[in-house]
N, CA, C and O of each residue as an XYZ file, in Angstrom:
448
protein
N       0.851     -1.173      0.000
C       0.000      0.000      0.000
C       0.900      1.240      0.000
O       1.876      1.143      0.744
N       0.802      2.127     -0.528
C       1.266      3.103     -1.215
C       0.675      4.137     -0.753
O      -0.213      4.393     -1.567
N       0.633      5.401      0.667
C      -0.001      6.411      0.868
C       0.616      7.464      0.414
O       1.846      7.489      0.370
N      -0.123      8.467      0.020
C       0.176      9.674     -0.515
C      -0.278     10.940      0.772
O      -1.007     10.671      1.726
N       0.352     12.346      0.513
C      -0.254     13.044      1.403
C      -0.286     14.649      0.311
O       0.488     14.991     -0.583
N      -1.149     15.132      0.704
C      -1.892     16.305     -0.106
C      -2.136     17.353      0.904
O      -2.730     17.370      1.982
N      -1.296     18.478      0.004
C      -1.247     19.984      0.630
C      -1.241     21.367      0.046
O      -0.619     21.221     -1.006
N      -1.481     22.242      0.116
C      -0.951     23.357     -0.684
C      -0.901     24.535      0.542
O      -1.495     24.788      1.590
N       0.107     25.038     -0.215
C       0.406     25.968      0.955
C       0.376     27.713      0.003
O       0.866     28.266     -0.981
N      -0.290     27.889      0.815
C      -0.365     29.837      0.487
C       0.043     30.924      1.707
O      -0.162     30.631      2.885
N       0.501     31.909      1.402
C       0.476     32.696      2.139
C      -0.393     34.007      2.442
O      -0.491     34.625      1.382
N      -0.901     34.510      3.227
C      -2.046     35.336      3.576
C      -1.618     36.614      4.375
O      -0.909     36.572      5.380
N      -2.099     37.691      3.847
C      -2.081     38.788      4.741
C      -3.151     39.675      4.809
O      -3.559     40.342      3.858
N      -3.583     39.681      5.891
C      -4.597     40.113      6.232
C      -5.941     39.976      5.666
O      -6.680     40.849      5.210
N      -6.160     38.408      5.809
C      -6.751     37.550      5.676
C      -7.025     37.583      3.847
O      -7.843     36.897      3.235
N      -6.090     38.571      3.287
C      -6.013     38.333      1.771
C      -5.041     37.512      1.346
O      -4.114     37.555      2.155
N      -4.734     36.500      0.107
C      -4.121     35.993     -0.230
C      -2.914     36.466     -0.808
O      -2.989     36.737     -2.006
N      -1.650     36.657     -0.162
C      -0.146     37.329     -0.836
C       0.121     36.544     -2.458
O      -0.028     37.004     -3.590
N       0.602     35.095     -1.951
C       0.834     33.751     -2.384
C       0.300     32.339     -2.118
O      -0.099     31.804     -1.084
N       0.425     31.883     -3.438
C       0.210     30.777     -3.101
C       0.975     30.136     -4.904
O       1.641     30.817     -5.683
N       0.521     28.566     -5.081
C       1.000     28.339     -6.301
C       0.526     28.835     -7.601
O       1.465     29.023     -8.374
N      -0.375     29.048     -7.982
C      -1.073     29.412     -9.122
C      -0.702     31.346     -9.027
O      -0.658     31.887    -10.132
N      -0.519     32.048     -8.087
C      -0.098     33.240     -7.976
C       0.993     33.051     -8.266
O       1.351     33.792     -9.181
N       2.244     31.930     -7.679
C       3.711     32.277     -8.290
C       3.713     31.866     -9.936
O       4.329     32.387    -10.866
N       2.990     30.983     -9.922
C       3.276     30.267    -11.623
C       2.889     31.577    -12.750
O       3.628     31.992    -13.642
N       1.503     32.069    -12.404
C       1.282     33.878    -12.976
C       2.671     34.818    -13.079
O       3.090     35.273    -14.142
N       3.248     35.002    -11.887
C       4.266     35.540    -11.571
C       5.379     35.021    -12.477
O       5.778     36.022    -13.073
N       6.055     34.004    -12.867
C       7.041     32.930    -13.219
C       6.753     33.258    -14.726
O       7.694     33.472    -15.490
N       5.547     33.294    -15.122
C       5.198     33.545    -16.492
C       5.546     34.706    -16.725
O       6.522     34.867    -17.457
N       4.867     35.837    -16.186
C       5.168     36.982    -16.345
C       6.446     37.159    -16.545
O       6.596     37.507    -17.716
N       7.791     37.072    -15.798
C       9.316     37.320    -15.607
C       9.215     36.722    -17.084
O       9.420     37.406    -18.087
N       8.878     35.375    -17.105
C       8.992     34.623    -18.618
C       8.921     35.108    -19.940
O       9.647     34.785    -20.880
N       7.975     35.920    -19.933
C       7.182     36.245    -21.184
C       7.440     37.900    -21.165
O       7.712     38.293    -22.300
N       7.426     38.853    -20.276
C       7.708     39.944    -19.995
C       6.243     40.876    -20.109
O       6.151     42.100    -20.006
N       5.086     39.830    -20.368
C       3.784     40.566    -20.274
C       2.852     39.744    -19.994
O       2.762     38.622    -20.492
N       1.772     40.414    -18.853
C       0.726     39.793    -18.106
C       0.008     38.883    -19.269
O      -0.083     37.659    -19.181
N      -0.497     39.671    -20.389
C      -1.700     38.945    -21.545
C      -0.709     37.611    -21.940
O      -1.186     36.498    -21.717
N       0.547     37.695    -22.473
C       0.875     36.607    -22.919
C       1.273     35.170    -21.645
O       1.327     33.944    -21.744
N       1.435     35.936    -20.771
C       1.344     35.281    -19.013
C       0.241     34.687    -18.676
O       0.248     33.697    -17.944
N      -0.868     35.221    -19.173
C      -2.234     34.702    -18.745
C      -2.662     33.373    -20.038
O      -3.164     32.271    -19.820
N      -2.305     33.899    -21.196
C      -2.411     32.743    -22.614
C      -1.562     32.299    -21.994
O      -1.946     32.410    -20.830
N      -0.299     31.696    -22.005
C       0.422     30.624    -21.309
C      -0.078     29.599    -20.336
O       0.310     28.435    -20.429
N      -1.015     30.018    -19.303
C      -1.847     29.504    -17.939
C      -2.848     29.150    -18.780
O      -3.247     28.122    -18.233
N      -3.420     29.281    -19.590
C      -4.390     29.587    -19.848
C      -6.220     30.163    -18.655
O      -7.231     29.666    -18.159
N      -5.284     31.869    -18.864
C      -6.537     31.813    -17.438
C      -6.567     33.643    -18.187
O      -5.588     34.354    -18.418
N      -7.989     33.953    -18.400
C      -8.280     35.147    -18.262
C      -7.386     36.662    -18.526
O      -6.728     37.017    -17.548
N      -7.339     37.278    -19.369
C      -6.290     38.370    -18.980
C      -6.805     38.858    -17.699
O      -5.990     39.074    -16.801
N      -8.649     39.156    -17.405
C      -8.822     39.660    -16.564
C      -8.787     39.047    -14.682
O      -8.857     39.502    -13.540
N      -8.629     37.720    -15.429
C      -8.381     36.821    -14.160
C      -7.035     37.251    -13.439
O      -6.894     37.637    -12.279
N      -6.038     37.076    -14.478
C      -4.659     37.274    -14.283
C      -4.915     38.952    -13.899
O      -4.564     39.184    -12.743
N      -5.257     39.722    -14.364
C      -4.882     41.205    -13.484
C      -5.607     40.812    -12.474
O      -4.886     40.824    -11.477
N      -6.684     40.465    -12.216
C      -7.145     40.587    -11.042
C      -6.083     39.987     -9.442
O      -6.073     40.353     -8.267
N      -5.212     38.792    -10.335
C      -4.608     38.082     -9.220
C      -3.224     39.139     -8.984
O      -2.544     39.294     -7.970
N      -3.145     39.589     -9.930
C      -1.448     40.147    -10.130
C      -1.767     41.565     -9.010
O      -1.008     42.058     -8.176
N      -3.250     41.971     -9.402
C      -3.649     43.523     -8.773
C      -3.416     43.100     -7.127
O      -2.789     43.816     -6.347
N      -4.111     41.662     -6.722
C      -4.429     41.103     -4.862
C      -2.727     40.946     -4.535
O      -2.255     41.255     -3.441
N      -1.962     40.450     -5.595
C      -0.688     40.331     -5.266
C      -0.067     41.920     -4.336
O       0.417     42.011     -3.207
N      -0.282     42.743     -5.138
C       0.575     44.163     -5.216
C      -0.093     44.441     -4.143
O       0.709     44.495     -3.210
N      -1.195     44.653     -3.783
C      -1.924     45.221     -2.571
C      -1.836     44.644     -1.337
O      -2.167     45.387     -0.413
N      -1.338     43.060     -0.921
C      -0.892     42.492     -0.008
C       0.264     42.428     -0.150
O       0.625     41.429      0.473
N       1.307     43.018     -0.719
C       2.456     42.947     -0.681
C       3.587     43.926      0.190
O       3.088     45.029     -0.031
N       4.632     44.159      0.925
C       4.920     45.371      0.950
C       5.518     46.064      0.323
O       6.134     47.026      0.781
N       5.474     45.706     -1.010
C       6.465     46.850     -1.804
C       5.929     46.071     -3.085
O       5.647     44.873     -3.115
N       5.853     46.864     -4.008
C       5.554     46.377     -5.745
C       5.715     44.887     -5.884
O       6.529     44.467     -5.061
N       5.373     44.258     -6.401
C       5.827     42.948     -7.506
C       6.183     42.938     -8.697
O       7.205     42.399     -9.120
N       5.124     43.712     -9.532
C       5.358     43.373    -10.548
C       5.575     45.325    -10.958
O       5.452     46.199    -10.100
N       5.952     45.630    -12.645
C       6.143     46.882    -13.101
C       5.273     46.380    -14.211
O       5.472     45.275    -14.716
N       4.285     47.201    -14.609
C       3.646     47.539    -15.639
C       3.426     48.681    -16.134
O       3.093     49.654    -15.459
N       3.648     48.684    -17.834
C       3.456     49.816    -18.913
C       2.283     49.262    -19.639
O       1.980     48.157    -20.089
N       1.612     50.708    -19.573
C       0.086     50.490    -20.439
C       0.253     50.312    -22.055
O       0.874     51.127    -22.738
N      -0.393     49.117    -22.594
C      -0.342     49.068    -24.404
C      -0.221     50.327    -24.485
O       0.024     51.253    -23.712
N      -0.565     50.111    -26.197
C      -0.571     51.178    -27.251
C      -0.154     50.760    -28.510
O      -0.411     49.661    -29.002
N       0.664     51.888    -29.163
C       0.977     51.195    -30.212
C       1.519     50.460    -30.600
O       1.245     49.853    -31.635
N       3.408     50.102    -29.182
C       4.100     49.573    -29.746
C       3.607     48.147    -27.983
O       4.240     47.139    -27.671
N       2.589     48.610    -27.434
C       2.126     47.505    -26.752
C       2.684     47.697    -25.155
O       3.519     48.428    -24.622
N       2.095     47.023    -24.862
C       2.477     46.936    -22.889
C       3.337     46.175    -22.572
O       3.947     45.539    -23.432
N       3.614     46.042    -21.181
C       4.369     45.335    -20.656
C       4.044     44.955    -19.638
O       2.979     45.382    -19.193
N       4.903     43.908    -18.782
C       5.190     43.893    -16.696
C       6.446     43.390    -17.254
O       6.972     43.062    -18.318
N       6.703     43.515    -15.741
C       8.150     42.814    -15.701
C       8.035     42.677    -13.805
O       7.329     43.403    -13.105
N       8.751     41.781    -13.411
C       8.718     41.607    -11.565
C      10.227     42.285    -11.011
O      11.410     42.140    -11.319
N       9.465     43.095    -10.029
C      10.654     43.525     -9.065
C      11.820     42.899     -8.957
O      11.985     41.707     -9.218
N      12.686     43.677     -8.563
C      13.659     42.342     -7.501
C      12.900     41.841     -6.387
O      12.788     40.621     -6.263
N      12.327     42.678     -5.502
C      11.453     41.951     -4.613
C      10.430     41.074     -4.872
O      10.136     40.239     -4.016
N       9.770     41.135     -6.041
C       8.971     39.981     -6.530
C       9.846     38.869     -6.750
O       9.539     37.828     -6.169
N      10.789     38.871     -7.409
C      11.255     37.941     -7.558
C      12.221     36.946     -6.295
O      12.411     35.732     -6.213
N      12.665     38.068     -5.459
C      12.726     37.187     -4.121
C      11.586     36.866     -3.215
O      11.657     36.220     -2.169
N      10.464     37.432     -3.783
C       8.944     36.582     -3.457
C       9.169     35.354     -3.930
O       9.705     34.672     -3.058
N       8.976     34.701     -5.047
C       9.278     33.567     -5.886
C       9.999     32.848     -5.062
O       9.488     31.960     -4.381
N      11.364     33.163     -5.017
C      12.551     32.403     -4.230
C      12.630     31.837     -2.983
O      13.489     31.050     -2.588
N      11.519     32.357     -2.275
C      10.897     32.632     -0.982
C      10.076     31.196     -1.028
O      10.379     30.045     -0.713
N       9.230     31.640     -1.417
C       7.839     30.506     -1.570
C       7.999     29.684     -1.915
O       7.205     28.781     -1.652
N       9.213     29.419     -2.799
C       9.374     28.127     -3.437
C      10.187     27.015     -2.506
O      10.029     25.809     -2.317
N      10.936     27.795     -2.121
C      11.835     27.279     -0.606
C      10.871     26.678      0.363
O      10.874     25.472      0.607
N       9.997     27.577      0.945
C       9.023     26.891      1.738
C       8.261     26.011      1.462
O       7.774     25.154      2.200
N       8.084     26.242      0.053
C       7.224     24.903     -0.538
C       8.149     23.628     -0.482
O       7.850     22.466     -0.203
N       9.272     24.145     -0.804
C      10.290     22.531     -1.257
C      10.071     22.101      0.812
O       9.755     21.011      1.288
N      10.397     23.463      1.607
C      11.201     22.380      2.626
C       9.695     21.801      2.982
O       9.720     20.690      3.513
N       8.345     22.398      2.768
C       6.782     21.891      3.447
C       7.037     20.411      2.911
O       7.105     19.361      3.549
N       7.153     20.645      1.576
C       7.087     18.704      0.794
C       8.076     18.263      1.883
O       7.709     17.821      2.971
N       9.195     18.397      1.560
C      10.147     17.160      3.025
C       9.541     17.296      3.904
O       8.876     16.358      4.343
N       9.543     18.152      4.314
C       8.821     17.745      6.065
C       7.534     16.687      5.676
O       7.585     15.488      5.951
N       6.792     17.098      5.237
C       5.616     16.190      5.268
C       5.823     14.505      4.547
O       5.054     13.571      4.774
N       7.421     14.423      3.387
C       7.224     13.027      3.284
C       7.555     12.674      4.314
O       7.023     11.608      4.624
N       8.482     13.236      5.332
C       9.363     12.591      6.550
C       7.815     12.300      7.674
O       7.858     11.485      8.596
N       6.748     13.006      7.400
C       5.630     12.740      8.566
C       5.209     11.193      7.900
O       5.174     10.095      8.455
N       4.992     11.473      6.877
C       3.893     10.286      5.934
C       5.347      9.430      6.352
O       5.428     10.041      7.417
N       6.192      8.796      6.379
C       6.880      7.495      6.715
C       6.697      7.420      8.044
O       7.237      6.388      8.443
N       6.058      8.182      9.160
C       6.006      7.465     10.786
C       4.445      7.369     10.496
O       3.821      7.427     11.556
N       3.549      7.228      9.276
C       2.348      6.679      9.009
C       2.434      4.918      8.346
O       1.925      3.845      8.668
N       3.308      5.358      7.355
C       3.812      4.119      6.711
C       4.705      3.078      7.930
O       4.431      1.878      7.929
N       5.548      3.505      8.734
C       6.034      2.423      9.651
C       5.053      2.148     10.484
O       5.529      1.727     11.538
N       3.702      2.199     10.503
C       3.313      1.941     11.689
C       2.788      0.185     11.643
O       2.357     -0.357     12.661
């Protein structure tokens, strides 16, 4: 028998959502692609979905995430802070060490 264990971890401020995975992967795209619309086609999720998450990002944050220039002719942009991007670096860490910790719980389930 083979148990598995299931989690996701986000982070919250003031009782709004900072992070979580689907906020960094938005984020990850963005740095990627260098613009929210082609960030959001990538996910495939909403341009307006994606501003909406990118907008909850910036407002629970303490300092910018992301930089955005409005279209036009020659078109828009984002691009992520340095501090966004040691957001990323951040979360992802906690995510890696949450997974170990929790396979190391799930084996004193499995030895029992």
């Amino acid at each position: 028998m083979s148990y598995k264990i299931k989690s996701r971890v986000w982070i919250e401020y003031d009782n709004h959502v900072l992070l979580g995975e689907g906020r960094v992967q938005l984020l990850k795209a963005i740095d990627e692609t260098g613009s929210l619309s082609k960030a959001a086609k990538s996910l495939n999720l909403s341009y307006k979905k994606a501003w909406n998450l990118i907008d909850s990002v910036n407002k629970s944050a303490k300092k910018p995430v992301t930089i955005n220039s409005t279209g036009g002719k020659g078109g828009g942009g984002a691009e992520l802070t340095e501090y966004g991007k040691s957001l990323i670096s951040v979360f992802d860490e906690i995510n890696t060490n949450c997974w170990e910790f929790l396979d190391v719980q799930l084996k004193k389930i499995e030895n029992l």
